[in-house]
C-alpha positions in Angstrom: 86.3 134.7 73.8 88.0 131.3 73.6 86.7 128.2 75.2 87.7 125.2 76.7 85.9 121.7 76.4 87.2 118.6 78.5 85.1 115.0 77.6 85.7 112.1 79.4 84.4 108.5 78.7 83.8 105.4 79.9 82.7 102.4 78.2 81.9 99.0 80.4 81.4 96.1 79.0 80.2 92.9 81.5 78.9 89.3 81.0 75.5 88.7 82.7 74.2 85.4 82.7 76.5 84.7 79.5 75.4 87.3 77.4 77.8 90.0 76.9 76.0 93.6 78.1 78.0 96.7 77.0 77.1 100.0 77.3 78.8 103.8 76.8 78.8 105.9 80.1 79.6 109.7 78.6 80.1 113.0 81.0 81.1 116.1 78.9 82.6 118.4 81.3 82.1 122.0 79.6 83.9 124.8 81.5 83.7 128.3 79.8 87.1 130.0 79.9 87.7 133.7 79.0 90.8 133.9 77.6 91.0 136.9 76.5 93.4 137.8 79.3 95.9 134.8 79.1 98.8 136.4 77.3 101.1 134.4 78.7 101.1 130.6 77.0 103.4 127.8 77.3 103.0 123.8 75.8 105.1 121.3 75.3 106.0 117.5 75.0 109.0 116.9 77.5 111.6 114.1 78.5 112.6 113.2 81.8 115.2 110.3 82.1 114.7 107.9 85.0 114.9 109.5 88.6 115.2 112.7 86.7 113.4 116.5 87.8 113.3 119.7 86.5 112.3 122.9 87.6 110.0 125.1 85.0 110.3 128.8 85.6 106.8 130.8 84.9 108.7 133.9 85.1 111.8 133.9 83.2 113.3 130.7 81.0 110.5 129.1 79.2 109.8 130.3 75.6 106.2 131.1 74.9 104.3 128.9 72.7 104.4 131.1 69.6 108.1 131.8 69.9 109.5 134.5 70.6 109.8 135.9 73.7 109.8 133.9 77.4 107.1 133.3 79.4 106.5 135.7 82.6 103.7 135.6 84.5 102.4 137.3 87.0 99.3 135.0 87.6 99.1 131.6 86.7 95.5 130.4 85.5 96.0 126.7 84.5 97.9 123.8 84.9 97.8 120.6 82.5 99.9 117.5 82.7 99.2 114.8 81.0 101.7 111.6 81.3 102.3 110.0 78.2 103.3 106.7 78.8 102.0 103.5 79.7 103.7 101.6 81.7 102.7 101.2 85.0 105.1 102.5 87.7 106.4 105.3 85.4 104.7 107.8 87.4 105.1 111.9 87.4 105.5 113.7 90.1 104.6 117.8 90.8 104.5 120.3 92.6 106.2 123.7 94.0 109.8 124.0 93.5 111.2 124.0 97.5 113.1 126.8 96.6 111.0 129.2 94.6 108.1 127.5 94.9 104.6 129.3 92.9 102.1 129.4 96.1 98.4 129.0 96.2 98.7 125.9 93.7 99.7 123.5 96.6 100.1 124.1 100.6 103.6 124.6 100.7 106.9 123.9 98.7 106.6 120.4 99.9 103.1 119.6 98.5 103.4 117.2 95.3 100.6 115.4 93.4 101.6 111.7 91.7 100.5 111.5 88.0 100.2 107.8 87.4 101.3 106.8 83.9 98.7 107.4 81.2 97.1 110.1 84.0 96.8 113.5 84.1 96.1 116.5 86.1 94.6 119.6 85.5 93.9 122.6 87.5 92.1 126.0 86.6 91.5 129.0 88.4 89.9 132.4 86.8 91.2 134.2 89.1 94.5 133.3 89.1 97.1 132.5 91.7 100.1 135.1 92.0 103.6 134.4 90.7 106.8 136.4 92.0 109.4 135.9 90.1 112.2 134.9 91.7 110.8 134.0 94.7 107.1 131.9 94.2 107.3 131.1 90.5 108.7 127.4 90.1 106.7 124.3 89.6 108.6 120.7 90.1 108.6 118.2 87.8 110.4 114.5 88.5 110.0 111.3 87.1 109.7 108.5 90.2 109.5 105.0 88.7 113.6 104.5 88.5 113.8 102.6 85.1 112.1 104.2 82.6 112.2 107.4 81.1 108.5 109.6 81.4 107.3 111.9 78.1 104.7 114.4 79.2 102.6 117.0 78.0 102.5 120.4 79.6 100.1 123.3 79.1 100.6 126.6 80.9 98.0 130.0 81.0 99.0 132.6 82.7 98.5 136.3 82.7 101.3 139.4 82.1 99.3 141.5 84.7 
């Protein structure tokens, strides 16, 4: 069994009666994962030119992280994005495809979730939502600030059966 461990920290630093307080604020987020049926594993570091999409196909044209063959799932178990740059405005934004859209992750096709830059989202699910090939396994990707291009991270589990 492989597990997953997410940290996030804060540290706050504030002047009180002019001395300078600081202080470290730390929540460890622990979230066993059994991975032992994930078979189906995609990450990368992608480019998207200014007012720029894509579409990423969970069934069909995305290579598998080890090489090899291309990814097809038939449930999806988690979704990471993590935007990689700085500026502010160069926001990410995803979601279903409004064509083949996967389902369960959003509402509907139209559903999309802004990642601010330096954000991220994540999104886990043991049980797995069901992807269709063809018909409900796209996820949308664009880049909505105008001038700048976005780099961001991408992790994909998913499940052959």
């Amino acid at each position: 069994m492989a597990t997953t461990k997410a940290t996030v920290r804060a540290e706050v630093f504030e002047s009180l009666n002019s001395e300078n307080q600081s202080g470290s604020i730390r929540h460890l987020i622990e979230h066993l994962i059994d991975t032992s049926s994930y078979d189906e594993v995609f990450s990368d570091r992608r480019t998207l030119s200014a007012s720029a999409s894509e579409v990423l196909d969970l069934a069909g044209s995305l290579e598998k992280v080890f090489g090899g063959d291309n990814l097809a799932c038939a449930k999806l178990h988690l979704v990471l994005v993590v935007n990689r740059n700085s500026t502010a405005g160069d926001d990410l934004e995803l979601g279903p495809d409004s064509t083949a859209g996967v389902s369960g992750l959003f509402s509907d096709t139209s559903d999309r979730i802004t990642i601010p830059a330096g954000g991220a989202f994540l999104w886990h699910d043991p049980n797995g939502i069901t992807v269709t090939g063809g018909s409900a396994d796209e996820l949308y990707v664009a880049e909505t600030g105008g001038a700048n291009s976005v780099s961001y991270d991408i992790l994909i589990l998913g499940a052959s059966s």
